[in-house]
C-alpha positions in Angstrom: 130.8 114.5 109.4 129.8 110.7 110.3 126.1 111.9 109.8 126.9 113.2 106.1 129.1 110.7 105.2 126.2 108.2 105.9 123.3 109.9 104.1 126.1 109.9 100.8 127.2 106.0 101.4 122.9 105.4 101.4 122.4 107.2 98.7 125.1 105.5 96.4 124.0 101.8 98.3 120.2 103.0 97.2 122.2 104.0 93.4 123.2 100.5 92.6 121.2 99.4 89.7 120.0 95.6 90.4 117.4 95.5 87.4 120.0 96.9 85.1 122.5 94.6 86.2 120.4 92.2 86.3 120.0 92.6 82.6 123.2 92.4 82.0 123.6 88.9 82.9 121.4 87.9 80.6 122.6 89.7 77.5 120.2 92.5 77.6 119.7 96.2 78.6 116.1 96.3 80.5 115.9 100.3 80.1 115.3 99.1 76.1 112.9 96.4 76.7 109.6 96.4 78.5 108.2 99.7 79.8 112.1 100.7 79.8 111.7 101.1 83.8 114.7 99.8 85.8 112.6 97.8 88.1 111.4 94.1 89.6 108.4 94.7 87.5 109.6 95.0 84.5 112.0 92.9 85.1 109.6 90.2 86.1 108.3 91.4 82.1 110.9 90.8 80.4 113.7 87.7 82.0 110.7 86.4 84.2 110.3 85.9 87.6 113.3 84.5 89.4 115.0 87.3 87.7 112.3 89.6 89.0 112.1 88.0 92.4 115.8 88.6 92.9 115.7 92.4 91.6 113.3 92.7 94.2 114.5 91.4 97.3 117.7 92.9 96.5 116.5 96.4 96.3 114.2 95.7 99.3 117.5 94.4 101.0 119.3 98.0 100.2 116.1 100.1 102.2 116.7 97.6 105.1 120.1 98.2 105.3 120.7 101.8 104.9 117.9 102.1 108.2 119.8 99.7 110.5 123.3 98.8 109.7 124.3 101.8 108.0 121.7 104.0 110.9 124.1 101.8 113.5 127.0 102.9 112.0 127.2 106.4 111.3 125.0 107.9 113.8 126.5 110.4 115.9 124.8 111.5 119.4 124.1 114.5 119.9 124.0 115.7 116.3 120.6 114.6 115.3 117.7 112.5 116.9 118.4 109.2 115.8 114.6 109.1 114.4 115.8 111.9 112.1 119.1 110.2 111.3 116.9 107.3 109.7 114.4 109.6 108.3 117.3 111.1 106.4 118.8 107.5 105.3 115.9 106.2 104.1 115.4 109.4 101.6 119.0 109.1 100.6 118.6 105.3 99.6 115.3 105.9 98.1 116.5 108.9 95.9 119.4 107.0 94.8 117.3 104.0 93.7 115.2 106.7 91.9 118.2 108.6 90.2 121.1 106.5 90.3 124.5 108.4 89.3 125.2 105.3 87.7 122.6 105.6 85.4 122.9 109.2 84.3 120.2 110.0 87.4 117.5 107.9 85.4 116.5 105.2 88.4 113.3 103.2 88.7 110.5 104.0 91.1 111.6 103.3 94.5 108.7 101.1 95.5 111.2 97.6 96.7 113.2 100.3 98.4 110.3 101.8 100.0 109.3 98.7 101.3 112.9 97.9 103.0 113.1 101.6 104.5 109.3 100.8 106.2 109.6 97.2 107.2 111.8 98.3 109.1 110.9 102.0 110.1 107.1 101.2 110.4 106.5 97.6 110.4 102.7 97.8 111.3 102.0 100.0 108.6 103.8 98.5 105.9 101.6 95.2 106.3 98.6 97.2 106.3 99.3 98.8 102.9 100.9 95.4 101.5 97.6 94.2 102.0 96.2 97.6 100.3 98.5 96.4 97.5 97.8 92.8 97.0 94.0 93.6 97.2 94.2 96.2 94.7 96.7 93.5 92.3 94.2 90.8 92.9 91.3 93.0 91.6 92.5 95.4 89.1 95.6 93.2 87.7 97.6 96.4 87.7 101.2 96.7 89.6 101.6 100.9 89.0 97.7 101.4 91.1 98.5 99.0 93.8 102.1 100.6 94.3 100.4 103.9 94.5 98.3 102.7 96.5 100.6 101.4 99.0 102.9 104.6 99.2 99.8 106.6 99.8 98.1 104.1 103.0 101.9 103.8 104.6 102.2 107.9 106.1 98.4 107.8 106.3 98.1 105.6 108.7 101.0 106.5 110.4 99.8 109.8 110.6 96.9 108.6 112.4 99.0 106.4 114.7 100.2 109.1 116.4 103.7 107.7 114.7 107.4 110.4 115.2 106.9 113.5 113.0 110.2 112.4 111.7 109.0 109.2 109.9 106.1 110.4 109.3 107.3 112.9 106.9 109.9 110.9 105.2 106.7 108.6 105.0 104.5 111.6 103.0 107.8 112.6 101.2 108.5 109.4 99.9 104.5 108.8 98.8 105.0 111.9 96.9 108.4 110.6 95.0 106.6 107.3 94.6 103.4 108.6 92.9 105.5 111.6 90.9 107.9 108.6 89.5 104.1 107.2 88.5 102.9 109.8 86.7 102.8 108.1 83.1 101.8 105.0 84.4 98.7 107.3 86.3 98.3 109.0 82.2 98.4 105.4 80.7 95.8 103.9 83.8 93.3 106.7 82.5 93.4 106.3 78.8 93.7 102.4 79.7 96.8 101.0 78.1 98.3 100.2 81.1 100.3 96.5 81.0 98.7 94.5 83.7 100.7 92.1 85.5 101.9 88.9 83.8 101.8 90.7 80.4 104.8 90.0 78.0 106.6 92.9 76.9 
């Protein structure tokens, strides 16, 4: 019971909707603005970048908590692994960035989550495809490909670190949510009308 409870309470902590909010504060609804993405990017688009930079570490922050305080609190021996018991929390908190129930299930793309659930889960990794990211940034100008990008270096090289089948998985499962939540950006990247970063909306 302890086990369900806490993939439920990481999915709703993964459902609250910082860019939206975030929005909100300043008079506007970001889902009308922008790309129409609730996300630090288009946030960072359309109210700037303390706005942005908040959204972000927020929604990092909910990744890093549903993998160690809320993983602390609800596991139950015996029940699962507790590599397992993560696994699970960090798909909950990334599906409920991605379809928040307070948004009608329309989320954003679950990268800042992504990188809380792995900075914490696999730490060595995530730097490596960080790096992926701000090298592919820095060259191409474009968020969407180095976010890609990142979700697809994190389970392969922890595929080839000989990492827990557990995390690996929920590593490849969350690549695959990552890159399917891309798929117009990936459609706008190969007819080239993809924003690139520090465009106004």
């Amino acid at each position: 019971m302890m086990i369900v409870l806490g993939i439920i309470i990481a999915y709703l902590l993964g459902s609250i909707p910082t860019s939206y909010l975030m929005g909100k504060i300043f008079g506007l609804d970001v889902r009308k603005h922008g790309s129409g993405n609730v996300g630090a990017t288009n946030v960072l688009r359309v109210l700037g970048k303390l706005p942005a930079a908040i959204t972000l570490m927020v929604d990092i922050g909910k990744g890093v908590l549903a993998v160690t305080v809320l993983a602390s609190v609800f596991y139950q021996k015996g029940a699962v692994s507790f590599d397992l018991f993560r696994a699970l929390l960090g798909m909950a908190v990334i599906a409920g960035h991605n379809w928040t129930i307070f948004l009608n299930f329309k989320g954003g793309k679950g990268v800042a989550t992504f990188i809380g659930v792995f900075a914490v889960l696999l730490p060595v990794e995530l730097i490596a495809g960080l790096l992926v990211w701000i090298a592919t940034v820095w060259i191409t100008k474009y968020v969407s490909l180095g976010s890609i990008f990142l979700a697809v270096s994190v389970p392969l090289i922890a595929a080839f670190s000989g990492k827990g089948i557990d995390i690996v998985i929920l590593a490849i499962t969350a690549c695959i949510i990552i890159c399917y939540k891309h798929k117009d950006n990936i459609d706008r990247l190969i007819l080239g009308t993809e924003r690139k970063v520090g465009e106004k909306a």
